[in-house]
C-alpha positions as CSV (number, residue, x, y, z in Angstrom):
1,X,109.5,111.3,97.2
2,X,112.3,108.9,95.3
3,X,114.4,110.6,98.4
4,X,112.4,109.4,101.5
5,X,114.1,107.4,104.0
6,X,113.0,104.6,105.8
7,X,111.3,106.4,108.8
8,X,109.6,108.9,105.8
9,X,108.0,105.9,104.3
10,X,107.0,104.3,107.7
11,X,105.4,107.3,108.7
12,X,103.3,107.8,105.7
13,X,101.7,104.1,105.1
14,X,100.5,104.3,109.1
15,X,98.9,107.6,107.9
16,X,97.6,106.2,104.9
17,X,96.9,102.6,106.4
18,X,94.8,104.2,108.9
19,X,92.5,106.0,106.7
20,X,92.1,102.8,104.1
21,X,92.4,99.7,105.7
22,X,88.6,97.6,105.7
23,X,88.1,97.5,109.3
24,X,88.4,101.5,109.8
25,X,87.0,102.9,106.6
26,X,83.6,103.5,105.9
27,X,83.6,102.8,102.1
28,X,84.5,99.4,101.1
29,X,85.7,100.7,97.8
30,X,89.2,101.7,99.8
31,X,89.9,97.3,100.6
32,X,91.6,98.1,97.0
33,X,93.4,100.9,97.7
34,X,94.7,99.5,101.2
35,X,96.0,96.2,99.3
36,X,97.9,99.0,97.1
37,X,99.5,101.1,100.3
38,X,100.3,97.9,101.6
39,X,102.1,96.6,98.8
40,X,104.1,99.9,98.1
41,X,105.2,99.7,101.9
42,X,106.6,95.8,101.4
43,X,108.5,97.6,98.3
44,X,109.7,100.3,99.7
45,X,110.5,99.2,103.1
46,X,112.9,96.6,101.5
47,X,116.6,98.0,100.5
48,X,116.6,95.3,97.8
49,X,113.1,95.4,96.5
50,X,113.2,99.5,96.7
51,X,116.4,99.2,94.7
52,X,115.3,97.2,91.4
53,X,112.1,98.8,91.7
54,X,113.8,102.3,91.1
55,X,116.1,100.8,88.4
56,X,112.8,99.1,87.1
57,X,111.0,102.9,86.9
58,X,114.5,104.8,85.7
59,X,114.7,102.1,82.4
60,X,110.6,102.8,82.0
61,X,111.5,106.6,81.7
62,X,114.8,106.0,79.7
63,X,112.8,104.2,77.4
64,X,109.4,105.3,77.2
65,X,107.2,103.6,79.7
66,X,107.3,99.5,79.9
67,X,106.1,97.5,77.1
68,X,105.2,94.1,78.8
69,X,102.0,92.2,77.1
70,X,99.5,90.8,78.8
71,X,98.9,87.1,79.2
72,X,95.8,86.8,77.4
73,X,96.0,89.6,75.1
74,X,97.8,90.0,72.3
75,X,98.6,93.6,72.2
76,X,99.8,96.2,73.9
77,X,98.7,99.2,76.1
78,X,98.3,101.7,73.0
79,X,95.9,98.6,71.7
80,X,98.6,98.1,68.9
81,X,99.6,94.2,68.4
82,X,102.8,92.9,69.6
């Protein structure tokens, strides 16, 4: 939850690191969700990071969702051009 303290968040990637990381799971399709965990926990474990991240999500849902293009592509995510 937006609300979950340091310890909260700690507690739930060694959960969910343990079930998905490459050398303990079964099915190689969960590398990519490990990489994910793991990425959310360098976030979220940092005061700084967590902070403009939640700033970053609040302006997405002020403003309808974020409108960034991608690189190669000239349109955006409802396939409309920018």
């Amino acid at each position: 939850s937006k609300e979950a303290d340091l310890e909260e968040v700690k507690k739930a990637f060694r959960v969910l690191s343990m079930q998905t990381h490459p050398d303990v799971a079964s099915d190689k399709s969960q590398e990519g969700r490990f990489k994910q965990i793991s990425e959310a926990y360098r976030v979220l474990s940092n005061k700084r990071e967590r902070k403009l991240y939640d700033y970053e999500v609040e302006q997405a849902t002020l403003f309808g969702g974020l409108r960034r293009a991608p690189k190669d592509a000239g349109f955006g995510p409802d396939g409309r051009p920018w």
